[in-house]
Residue frames as qw, qx, qy, qz and C-alpha x, y, z in Angstrom:
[[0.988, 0.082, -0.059, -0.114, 106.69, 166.44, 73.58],
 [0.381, -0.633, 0.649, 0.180, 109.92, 164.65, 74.77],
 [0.805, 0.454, -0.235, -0.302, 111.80, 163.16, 72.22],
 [0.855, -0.389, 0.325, 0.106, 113.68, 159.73, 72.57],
 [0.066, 0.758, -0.540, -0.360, 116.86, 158.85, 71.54],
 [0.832, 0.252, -0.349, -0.350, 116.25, 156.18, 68.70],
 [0.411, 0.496, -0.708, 0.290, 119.31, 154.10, 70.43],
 [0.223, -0.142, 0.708, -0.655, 117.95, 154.11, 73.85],
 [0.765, 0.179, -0.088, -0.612, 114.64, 152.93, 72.63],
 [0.815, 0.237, -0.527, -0.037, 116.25, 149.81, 70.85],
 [0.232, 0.210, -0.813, 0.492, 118.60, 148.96, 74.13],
 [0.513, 0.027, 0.504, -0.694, 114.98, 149.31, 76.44],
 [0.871, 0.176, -0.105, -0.447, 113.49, 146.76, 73.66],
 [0.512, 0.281, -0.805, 0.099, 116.31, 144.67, 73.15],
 [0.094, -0.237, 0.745, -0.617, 116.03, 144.42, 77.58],
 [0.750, -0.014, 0.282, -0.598, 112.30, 144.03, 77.47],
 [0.795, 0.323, -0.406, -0.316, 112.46, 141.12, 74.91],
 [0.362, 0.280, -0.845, 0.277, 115.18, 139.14, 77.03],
 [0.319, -0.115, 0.698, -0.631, 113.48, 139.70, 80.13],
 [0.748, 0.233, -0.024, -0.620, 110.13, 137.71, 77.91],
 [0.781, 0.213, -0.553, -0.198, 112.12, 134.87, 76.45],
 [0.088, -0.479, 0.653, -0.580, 113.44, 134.89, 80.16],
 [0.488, -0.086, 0.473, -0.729, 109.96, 134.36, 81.35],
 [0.836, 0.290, -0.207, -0.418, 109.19, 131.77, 78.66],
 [0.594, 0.516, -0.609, -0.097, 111.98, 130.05, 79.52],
 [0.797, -0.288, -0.493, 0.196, 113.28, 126.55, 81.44],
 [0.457, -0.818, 0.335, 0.103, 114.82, 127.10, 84.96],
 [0.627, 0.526, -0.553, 0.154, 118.15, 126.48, 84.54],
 [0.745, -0.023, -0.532, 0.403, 120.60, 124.40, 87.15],
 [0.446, 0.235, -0.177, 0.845, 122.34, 127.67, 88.44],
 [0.453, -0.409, -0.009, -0.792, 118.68, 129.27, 89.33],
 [0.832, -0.347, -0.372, -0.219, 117.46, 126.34, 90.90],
 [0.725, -0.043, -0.491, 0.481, 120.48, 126.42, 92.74],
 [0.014, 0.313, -0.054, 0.948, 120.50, 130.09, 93.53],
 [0.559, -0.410, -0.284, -0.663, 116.70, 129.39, 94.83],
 [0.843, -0.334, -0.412, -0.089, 117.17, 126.87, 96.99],
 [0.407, 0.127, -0.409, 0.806, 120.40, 129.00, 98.80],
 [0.029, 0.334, -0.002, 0.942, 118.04, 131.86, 98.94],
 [0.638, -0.471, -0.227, -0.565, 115.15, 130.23, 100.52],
 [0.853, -0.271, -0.369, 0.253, 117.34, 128.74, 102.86],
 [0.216, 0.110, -0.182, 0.953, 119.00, 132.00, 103.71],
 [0.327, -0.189, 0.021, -0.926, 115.39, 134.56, 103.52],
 [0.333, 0.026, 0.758, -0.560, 113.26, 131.72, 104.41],
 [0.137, 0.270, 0.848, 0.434, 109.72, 130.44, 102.63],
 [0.060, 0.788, 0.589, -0.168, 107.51, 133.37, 103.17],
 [0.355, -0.582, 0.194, 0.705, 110.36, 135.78, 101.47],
 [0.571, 0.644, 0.492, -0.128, 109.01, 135.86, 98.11],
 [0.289, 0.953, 0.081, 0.024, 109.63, 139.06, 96.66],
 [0.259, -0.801, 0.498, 0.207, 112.99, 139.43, 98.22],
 [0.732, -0.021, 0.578, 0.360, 114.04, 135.97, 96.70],
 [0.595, 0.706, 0.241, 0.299, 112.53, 136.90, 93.02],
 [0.155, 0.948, -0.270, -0.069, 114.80, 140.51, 93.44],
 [0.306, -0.614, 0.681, 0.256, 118.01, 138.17, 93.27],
 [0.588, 0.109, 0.733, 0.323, 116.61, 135.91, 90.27],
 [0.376, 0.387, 0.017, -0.842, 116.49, 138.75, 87.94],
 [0.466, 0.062, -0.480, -0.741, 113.15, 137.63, 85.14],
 [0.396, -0.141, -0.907, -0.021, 111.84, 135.59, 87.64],
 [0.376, -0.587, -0.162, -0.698, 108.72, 136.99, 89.59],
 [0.502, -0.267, 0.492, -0.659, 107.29, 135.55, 93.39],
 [0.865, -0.001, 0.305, -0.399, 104.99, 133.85, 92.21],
 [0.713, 0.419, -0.560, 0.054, 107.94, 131.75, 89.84],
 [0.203, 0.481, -0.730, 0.440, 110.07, 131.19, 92.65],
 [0.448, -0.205, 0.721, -0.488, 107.48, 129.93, 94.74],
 [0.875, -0.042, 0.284, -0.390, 105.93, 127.85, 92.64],
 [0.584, 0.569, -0.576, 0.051, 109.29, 126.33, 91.44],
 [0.093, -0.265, 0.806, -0.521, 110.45, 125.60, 95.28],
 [0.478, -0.227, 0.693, -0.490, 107.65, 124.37, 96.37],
 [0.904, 0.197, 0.225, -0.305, 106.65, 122.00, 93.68],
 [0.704, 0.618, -0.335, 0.101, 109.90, 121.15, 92.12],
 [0.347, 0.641, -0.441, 0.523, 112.62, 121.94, 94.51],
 [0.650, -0.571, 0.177, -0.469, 110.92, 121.62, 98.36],
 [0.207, 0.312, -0.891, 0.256, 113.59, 118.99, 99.73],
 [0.305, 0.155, 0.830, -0.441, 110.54, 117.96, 102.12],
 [0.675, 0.290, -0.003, -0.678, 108.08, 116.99, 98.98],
 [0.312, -0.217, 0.894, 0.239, 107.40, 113.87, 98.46],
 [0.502, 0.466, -0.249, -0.685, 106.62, 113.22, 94.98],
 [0.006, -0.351, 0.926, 0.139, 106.15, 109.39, 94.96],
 [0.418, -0.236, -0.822, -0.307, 103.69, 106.60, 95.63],
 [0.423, -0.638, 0.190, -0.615, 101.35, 107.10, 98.17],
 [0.091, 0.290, -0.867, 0.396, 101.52, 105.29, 101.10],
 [0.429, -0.590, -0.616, -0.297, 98.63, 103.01, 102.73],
 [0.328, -0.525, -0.471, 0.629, 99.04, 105.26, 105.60],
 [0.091, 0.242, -0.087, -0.962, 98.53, 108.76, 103.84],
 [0.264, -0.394, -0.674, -0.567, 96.01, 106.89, 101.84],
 [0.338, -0.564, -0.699, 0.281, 93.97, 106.27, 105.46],
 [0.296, -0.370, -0.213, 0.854, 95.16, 109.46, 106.43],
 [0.170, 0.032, -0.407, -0.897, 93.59, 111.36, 103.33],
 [0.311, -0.431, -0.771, -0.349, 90.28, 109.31, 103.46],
 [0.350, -0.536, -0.495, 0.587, 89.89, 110.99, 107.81],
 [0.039, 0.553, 0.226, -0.801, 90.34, 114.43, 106.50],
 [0.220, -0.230, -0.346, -0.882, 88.38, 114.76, 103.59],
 [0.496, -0.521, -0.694, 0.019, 85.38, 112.98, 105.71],
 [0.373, -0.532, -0.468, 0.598, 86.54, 115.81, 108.21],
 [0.029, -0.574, -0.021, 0.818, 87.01, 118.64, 106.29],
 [0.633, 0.690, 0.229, -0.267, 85.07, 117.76, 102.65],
 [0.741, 0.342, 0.484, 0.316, 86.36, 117.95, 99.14],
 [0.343, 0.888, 0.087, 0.294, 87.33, 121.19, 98.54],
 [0.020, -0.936, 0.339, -0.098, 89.89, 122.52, 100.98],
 [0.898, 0.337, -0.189, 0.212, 92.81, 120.72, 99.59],
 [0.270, 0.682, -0.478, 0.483, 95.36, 123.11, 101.22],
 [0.415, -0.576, 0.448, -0.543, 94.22, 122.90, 104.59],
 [0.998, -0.025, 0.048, -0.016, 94.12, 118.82, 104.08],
 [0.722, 0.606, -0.258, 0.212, 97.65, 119.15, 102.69],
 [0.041, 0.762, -0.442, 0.472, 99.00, 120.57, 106.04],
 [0.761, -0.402, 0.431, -0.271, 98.30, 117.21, 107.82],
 [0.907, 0.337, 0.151, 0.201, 99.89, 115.26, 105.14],
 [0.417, -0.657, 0.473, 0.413, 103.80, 115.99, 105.74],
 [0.301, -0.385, 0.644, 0.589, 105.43, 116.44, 102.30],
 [0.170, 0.476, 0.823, 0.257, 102.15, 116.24, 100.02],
 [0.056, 0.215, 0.167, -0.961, 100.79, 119.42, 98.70],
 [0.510, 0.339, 0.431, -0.663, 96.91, 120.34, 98.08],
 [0.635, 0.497, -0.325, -0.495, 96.99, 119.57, 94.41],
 [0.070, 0.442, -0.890, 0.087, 98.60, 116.04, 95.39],
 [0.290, 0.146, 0.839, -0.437, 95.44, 115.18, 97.22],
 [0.639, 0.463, 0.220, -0.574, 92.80, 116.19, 95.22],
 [0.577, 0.384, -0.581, -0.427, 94.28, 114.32, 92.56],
 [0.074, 0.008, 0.959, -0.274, 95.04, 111.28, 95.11],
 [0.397, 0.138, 0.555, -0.717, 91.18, 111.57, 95.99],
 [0.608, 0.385, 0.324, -0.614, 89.69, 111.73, 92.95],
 [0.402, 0.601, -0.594, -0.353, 91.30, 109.53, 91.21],
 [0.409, 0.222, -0.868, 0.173, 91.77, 106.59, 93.12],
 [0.102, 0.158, 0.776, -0.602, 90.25, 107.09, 97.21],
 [0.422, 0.028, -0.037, -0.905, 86.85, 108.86, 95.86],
 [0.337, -0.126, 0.904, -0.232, 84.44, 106.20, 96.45],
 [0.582, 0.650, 0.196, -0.448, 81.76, 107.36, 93.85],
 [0.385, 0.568, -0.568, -0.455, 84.58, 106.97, 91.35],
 [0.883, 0.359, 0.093, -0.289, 83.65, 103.70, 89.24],
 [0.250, -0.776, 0.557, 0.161, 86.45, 101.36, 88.65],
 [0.785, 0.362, 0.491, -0.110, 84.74, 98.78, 86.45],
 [0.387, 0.199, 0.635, 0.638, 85.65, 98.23, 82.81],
 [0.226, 0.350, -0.102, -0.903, 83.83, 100.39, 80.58],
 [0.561, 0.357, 0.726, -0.173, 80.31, 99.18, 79.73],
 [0.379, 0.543, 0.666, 0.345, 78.65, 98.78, 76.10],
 [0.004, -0.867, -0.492, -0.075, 76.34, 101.38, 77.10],
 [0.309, -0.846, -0.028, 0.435, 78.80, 103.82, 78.16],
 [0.352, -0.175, 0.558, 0.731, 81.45, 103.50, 75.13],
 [0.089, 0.637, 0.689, 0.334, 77.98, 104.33, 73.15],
 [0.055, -0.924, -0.353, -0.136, 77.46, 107.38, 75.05],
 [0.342, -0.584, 0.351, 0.647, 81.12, 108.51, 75.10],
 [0.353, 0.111, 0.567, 0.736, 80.68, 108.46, 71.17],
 [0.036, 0.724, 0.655, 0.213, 77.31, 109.71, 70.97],
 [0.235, -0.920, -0.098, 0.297, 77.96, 112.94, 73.10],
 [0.441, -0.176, 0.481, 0.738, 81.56, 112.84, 70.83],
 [0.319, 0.417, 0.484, 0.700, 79.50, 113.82, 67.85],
 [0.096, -0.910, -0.387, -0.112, 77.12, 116.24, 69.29],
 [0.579, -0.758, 0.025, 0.299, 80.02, 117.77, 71.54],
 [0.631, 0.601, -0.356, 0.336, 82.91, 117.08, 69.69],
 [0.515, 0.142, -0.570, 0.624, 86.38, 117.20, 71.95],
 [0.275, -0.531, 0.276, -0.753, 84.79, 118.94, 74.67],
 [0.558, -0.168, -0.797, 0.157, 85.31, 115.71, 77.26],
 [0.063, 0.036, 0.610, -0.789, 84.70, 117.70, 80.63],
 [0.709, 0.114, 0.055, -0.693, 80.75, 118.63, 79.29],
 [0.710, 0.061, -0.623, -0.322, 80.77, 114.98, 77.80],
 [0.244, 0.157, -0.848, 0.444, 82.13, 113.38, 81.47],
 [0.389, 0.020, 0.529, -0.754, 79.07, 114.96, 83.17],
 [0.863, 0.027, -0.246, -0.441, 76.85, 112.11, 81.09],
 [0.771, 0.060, -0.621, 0.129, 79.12, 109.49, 82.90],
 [0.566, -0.710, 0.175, -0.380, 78.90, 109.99, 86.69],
 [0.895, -0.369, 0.238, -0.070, 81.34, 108.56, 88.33],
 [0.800, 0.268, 0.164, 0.512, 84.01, 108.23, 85.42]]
């Protein structure tokens, strides 16, 4: 049996523990800045190489920091009544589910952009009426049986 040296132990915990509150923690300025050199240096399909220069900061951080935070070409505003139009053609072309592959005709809008765009607002099934009698009644009724569990309670309101 190899024995450790009680010192080395504590310095390999002390390391592990930063590198955790690391991973728990905000980006700072200095990383974001550091990212957005590096993916402009290795490119956006460089992943791994980026994360080895941000040390506690994996791949999959770095990419989803750039490309939903940081992506100079996202555009995180109002939609437009052209992207609407544009969004209404390709789900009609390509359905409701593949969000990415909609996302790549929509310049600066990424898959999770649309599907909220869609079904929130374009989705023609969604209901945009007040809220009836009958429905505040069966948003309370399914409250007690259910309790907080709104997703199972939503499927008694089609459309909402």
């Amino acid at each position: 049996m190899v024995s450790l040296n009680p010192t080395c132990v504590t310095d390999l915990e002390s390391d592990v523990d930063e590198d955790i509150e690391r991973l728990k923690s905000r980006w700072t300025s200095k990383e974001d800045e550091n990212l957005a050199s590096l993916v402009g240096k290795f490119g956006r399909d460089e992943w791994e190489l980026i994360a080895g220069y941000l040390p506690g900061r994996s791949a999959q951080d770095c990419k989803y920091r750039f490309t939903v935070v940081l992506d100079p070409e996202l555009i995180k505003g109002t939609w437009t009544k052209e992207e609407d139009e544009k969004l209404i053609q390709l789900v009609s072309l390509y359905g409701d589910k593949k969000w990415s592959t909609i996302a790549k005709h929509l310049k600066g809008r990424r898959g999770k952009q649309c599907r909220e765009r869609w079904h929130n607002h374009l989705d023609p099934s969604v209901i945009k009426t007040p809220w009836t009698k009958e429905e505040d009644l069966l948003i309370i009724k399914y409250h007690c049986v259910l309790g907080s569990r709104w997703a199972q309670i939503a499927k008694f309101l089609p459309g909402r």
